[in-house]
N, C-alpha and C positions, 0 to 999 in steps of 0.2 A: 705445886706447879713450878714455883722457881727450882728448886732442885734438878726439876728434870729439863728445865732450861739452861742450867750449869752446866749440866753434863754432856747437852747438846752442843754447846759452845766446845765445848773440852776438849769432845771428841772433834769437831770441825779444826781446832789449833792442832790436835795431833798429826790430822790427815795432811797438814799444810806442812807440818816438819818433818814428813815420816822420810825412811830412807826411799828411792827410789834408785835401784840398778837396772837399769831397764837393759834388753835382752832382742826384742824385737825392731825389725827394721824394714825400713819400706825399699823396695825396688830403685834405684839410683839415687839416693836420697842424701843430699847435701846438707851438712849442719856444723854450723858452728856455736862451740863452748868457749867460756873463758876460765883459763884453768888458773884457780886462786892456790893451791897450794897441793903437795904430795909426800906423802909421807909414809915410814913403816909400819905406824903404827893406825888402826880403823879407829877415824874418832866421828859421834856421831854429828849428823847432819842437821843438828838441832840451829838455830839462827841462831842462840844466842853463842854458839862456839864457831862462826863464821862472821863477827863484829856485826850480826843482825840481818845477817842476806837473811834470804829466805831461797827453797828451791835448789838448797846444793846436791848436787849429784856425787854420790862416790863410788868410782870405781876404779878394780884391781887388776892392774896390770901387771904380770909375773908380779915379783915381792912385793910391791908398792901399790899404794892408793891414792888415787888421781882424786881431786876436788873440782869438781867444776859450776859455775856457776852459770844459769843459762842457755838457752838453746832456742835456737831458730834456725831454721831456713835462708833468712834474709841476714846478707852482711849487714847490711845498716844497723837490722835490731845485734844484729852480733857485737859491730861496737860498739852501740849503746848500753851494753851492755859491761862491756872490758871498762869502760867511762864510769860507769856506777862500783864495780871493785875496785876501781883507783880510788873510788872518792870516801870508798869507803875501809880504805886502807892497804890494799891489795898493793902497795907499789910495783910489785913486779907479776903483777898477773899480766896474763898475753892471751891472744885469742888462737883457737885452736879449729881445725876443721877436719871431718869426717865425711866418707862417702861409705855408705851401709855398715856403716861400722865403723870401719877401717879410718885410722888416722892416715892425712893427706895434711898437703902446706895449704895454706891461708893462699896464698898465690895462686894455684891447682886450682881448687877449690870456688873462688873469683870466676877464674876461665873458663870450668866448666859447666858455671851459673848462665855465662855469657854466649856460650854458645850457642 
């Protein structure tokens, strides 16, 4: 019985590190990321190669792969979020916003929350 309580575990910490490119989008749908870092080369999304985030997203934008960290709807959790990469080393992570996809400015993004 332990045994197959290990592996339940195991498989639960995979699920929580796995990679996620997500593809699907909702109808006017506002979000902000905090993008920790990008680079040439695909490295995986495991915490421990992210100083322990957990939840990194990566994706490929023409040659490069965007890292991001978090996602909401809600600026506030957007910063608290860019707050938790600073503290967790990220010093130049910066928060980033989408509207069905599509990258848009932090600003945009605000105002069309607001409206």
């Amino acid at each position: 019985r332990s045994v197959a309580g290990a592996i339940e575990v195991y498989i639960e910490n995979l699920k929580k590190n796995s990679v996620r490119e997500s593809t699907s989008v909702i109808e006017d749908e506002i979000v902000f990321k905090t993008q920790i870092a990008s680079s040439k080369s695909s490295i995986s999304t495991k915490s421990y190669n992210f100083k322990g985030l957990n939840g990194i997203q990566r994706v490929k934008v023409d040659s490069y792969f965007k890292y991001y960290f978090g996602m909401s709807s809600s600026y506030k959790v957007g910063k608290a979020s860019l707050k938790e990469a600073k503290k967790a080393g990220y010093k130049d992570a910066f928060l980033v916003a989408f509207k069905n996809g599509e990258r848009i400015s932090v600003k945009e993004a605000i105002k069309l929350l607001n409206d």
